[in-house]
LOSELUM-84678 format. One record per residue (C-alpha): residue in three letters; x, y, z; residue number from 1. Coordinates in Angstrom, 2 decimals, padded with zeros to 5 digits. Example, Ala and Ser with C-alpha at 12.3 -4.5 7.8 and 13.67 -1.06 7.14 Angstrom:
BEGIN
+------+---------+---------+---------+-----+
| type |      px |      py |      pz | seq |
+------+---------+---------+---------+-----+
|  ALA |  012.30 | -004.50 |  007.80 |   1 |
|  SER |  013.67 | -001.06 |  007.14 |   2 |
+------+---------+---------+---------+-----+
This chain:
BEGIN
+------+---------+---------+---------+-----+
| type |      px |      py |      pz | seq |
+------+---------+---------+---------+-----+
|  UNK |  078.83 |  116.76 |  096.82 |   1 |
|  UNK |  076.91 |  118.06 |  099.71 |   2 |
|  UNK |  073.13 |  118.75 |  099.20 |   3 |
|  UNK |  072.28 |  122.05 |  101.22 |   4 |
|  UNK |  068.90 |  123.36 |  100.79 |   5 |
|  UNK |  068.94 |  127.15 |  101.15 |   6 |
|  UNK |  067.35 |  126.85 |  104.62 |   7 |
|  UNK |  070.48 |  124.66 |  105.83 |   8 |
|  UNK |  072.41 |  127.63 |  104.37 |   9 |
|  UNK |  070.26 |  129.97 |  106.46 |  10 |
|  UNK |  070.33 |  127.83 |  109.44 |  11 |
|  UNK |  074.80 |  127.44 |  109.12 |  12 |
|  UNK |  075.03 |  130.90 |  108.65 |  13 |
|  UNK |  072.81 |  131.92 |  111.66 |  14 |
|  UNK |  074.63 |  129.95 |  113.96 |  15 |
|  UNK |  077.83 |  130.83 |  112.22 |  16 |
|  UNK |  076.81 |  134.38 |  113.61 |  17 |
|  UNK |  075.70 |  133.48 |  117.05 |  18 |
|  UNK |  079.14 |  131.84 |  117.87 |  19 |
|  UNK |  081.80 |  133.90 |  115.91 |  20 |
|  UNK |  079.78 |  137.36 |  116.13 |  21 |
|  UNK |  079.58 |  139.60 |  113.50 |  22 |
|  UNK |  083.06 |  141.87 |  113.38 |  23 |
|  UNK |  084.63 |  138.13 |  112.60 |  24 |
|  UNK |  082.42 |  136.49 |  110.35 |  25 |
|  UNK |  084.11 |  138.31 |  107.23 |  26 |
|  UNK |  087.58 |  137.56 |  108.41 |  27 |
|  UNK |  086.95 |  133.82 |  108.96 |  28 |
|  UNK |  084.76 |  133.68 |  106.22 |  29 |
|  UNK |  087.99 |  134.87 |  103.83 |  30 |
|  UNK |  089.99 |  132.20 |  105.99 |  31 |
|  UNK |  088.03 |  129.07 |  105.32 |  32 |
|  UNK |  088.13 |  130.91 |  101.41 |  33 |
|  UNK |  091.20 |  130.61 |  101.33 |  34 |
|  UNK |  092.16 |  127.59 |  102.68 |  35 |
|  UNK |  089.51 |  125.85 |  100.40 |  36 |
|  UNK |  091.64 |  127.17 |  097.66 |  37 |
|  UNK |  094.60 |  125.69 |  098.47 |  38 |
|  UNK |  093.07 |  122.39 |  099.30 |  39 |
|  UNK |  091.39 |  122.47 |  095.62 |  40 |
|  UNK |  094.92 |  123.16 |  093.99 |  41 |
|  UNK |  096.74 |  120.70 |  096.64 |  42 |
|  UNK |  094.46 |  118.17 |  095.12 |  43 |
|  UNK |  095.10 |  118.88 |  091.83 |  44 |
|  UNK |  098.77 |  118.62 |  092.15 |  45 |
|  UNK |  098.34 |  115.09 |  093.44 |  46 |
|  UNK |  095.83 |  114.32 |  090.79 |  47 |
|  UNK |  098.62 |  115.81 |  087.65 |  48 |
|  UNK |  101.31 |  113.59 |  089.64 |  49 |
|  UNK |  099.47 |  110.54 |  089.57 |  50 |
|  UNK |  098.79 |  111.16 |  085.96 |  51 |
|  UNK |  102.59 |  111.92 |  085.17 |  52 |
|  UNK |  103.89 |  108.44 |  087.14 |  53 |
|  UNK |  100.99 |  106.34 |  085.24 |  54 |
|  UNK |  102.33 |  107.80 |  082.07 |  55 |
|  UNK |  105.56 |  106.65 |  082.76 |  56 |
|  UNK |  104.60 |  103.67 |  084.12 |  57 |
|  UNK |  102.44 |  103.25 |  080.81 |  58 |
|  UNK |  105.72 |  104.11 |  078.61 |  59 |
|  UNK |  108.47 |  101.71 |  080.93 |  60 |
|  UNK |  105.57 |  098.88 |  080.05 |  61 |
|  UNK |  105.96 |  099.19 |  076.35 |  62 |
|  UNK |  109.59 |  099.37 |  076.78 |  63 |
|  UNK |  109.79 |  096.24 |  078.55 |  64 |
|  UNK |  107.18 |  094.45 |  076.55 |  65 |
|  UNK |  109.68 |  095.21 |  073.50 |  66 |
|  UNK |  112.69 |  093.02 |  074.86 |  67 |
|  UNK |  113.32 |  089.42 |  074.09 |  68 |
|  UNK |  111.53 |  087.04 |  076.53 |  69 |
|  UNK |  114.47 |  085.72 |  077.26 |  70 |
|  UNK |  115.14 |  088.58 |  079.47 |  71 |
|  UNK |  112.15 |  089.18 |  080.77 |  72 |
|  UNK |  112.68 |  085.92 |  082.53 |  73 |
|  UNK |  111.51 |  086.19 |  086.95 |  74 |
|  UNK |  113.34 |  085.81 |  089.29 |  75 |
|  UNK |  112.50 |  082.22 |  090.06 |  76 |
|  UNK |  112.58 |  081.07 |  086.70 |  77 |
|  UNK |  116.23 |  082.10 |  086.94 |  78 |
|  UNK |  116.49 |  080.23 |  089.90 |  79 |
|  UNK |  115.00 |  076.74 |  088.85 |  80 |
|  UNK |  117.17 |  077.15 |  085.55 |  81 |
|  UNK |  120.47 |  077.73 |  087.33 |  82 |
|  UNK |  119.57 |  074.54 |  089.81 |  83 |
|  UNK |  118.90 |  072.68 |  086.65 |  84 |
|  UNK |  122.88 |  073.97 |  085.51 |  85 |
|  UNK |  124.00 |  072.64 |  089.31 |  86 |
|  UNK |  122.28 |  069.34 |  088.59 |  87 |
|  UNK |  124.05 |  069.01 |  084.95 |  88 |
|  UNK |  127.26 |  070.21 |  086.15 |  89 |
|  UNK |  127.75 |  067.58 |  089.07 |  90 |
|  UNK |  126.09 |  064.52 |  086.86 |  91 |
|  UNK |  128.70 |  065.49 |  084.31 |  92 |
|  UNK |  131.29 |  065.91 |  087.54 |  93 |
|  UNK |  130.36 |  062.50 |  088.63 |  94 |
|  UNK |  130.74 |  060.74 |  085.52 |  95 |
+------+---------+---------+---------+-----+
């Protein structure tokens, strides 16, 4: 992820002390703790819900591909074949 080198570590942690001081380097060093904890399992609930919707998304897909074609028809096929009906049903009007 990040590549620190231990002297990066020395240098963030000696200006971590200039600006927050010593008495509240513990406490906001058990803040940002925490808060990295709850990111990591935030993340991980969004990663096991993704999984969970792909799974169904997986399982509607070999539901559908099980039906007839016929019914698996789009929308505009529908369309063309019910102008095609229109076209029949006023020839045979006409006649």
């Amino acid at each position: 992820m990040l590549d620190l080198g231990f002297q990066e570590l020395i240098v963030i942690f000696v200006v971590a002390i200039l600006v927050f001081g010593p008495k509240r380097l513990p406490e906001l060093s058990r803040t940002v703790g925490k808060a990295l904890r709850e990111l990591k399992t935030a993340v991980q609930g969004v990663k096991e819900s993704i999984d969970e919707v792909e799974d169904e998304v997986e399982g509607v897909k070999k539901d559908v591909s099980g039906l007839p074609s016929s019914l698996m028809k789009t929308e505009s096929d529908q369309n063309m074949d019910n102008q095609k009906e229109d076209k029949e049903k006023t020839k045979d009007a006409s006649t």
